[in-house]
C-alpha positions in Angstrom: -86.0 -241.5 123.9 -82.3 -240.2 124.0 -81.8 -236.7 121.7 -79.1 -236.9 119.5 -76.4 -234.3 120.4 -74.2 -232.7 117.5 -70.8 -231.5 118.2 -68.7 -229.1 115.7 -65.4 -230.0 115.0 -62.8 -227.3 115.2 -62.2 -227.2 111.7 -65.4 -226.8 110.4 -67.1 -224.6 112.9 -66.8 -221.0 114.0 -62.9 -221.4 114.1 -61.9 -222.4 110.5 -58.4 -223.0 109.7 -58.5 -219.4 107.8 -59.3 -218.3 111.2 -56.1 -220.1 112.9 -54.0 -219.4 110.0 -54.3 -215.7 111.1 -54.0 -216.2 114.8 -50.7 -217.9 113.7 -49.7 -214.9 111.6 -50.7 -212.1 113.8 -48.7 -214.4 116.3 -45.6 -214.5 114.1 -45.4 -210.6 113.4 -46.0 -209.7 117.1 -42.8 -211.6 118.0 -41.0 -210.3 115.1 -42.0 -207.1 115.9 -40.4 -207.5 119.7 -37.6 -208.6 118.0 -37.0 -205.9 115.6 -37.0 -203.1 118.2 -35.0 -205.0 120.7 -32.2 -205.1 118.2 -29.4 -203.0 119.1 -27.3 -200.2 117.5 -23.5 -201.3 116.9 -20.9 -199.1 117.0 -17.2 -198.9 115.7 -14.7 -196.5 116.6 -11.6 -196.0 114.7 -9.2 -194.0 116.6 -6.1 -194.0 114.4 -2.7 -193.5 116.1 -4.9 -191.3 118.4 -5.4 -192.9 122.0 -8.6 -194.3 122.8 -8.2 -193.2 126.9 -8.4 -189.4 125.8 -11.7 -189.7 124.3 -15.2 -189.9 125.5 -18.2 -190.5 123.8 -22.1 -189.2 125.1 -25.2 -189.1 124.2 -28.4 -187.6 125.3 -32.6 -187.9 124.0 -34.2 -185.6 126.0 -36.2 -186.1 128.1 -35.4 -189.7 128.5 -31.0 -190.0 128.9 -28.9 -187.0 129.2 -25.3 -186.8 128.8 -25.6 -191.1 129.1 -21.6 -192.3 128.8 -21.2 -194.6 125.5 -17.6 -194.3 125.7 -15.3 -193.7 129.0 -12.5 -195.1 130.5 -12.2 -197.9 128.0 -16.1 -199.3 128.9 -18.6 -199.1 125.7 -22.4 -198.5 126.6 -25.0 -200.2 124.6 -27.1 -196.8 122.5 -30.4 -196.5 123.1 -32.6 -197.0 120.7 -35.0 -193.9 120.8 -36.6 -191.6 118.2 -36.1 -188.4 118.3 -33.1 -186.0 118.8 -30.1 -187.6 119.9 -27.4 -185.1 120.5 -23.6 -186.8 120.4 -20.9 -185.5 122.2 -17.2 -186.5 121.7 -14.8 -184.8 124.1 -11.2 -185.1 123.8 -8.7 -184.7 126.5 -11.6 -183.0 128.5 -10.4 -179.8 126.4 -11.8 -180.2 122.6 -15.4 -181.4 121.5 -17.6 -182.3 118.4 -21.1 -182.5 118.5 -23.6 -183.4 116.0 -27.4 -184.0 116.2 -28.9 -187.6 114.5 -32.9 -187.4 113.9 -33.7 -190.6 113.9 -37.7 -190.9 113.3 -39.1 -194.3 114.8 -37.1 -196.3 117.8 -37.5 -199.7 115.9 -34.8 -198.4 113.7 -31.7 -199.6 114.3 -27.9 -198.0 112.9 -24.5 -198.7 112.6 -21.9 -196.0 113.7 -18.7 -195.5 112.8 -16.7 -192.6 114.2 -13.2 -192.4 112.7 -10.8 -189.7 114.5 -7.8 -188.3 113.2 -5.3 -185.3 113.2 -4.7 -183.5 109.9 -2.3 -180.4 110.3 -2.5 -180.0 114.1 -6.4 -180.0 113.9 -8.6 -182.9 115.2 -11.4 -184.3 113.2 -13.7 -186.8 113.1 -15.6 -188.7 109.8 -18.8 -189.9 110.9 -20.6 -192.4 109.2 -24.3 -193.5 110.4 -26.1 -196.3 108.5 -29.8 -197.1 108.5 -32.9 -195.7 107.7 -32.0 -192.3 109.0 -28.5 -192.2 107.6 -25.6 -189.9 108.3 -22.0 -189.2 106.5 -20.1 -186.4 107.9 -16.8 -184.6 108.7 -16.7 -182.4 111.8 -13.9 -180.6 113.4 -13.2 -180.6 117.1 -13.7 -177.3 118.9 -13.1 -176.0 122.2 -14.8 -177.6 125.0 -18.0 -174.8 125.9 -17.7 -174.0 129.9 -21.3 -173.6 131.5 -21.1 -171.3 134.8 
């Protein structure tokens, strides 16, 4: 005598469409989360009647980058996107700087920069204007550069 055999169809046994329909979801937000942090940070520099070759741009996130070139010799750097501490320098001429500290508080986060220089009365500043979830807007003035023995 030959036993019937019974065989469960996708859909109606232990994997239900409810059940695929979250596979496809968790699916969806693991790509879009890969996506999201592998977006990059733009930056735009405004340097005014000021010449772009006299200025260099660095950045450092300890313990990861230090002093990591963004700027120099006409060559832009992508910014990494780390949380943290993320100490800017700008030097001028090798002789004046301006440094300013951006906290940013998850590495997904990405920002838009944009560092306008200009001279004002024979002093150098620069407006500095960070956009994102950890947003910055700020003047600084350029100081001279600190010499480490």
């Amino acid at each position: 005598m030959l036993k019937k055999r019974h065989f469960k169809c996708c859909l109606t046994g232990d994997f239900k469409i409810g059940n695929l329909m979250k596979h496809f979801l968790m699916s969806m937000l693991l790509l879009l989360s890969i996506f999201s942090c592998c977006s990059k940070n733009q930056l735009t520099v405004d340097y005014g009647e000021l010449n772009p070759n006299d200025f260099e741009i660095y950045l450092s996130i300890f313990p990861e980058f230090r002093d990591r070139p963004i700027y120099k010799a006409k060559i832009y750097s992508d910014i990494p996107n780390e949380y943290g501490e993320n100490d800017w320098i700008i030097v001028y001429k090798g002789q004046q700087q301006c440094k300013f500290r951006h906290f940013k508080t998850n590495r997904r986060y990405t920002h838009k920069y944009k560092f306008v220089f200009y001279e004002k009365q024979d002093t150098l500043y620069c407006d500095i204007n960070i956009r994102g979830k950890n947003s910055i807007k700020n003047t600084l003035q350029f100081t001279p550069v600190e010499r480490h023995l």
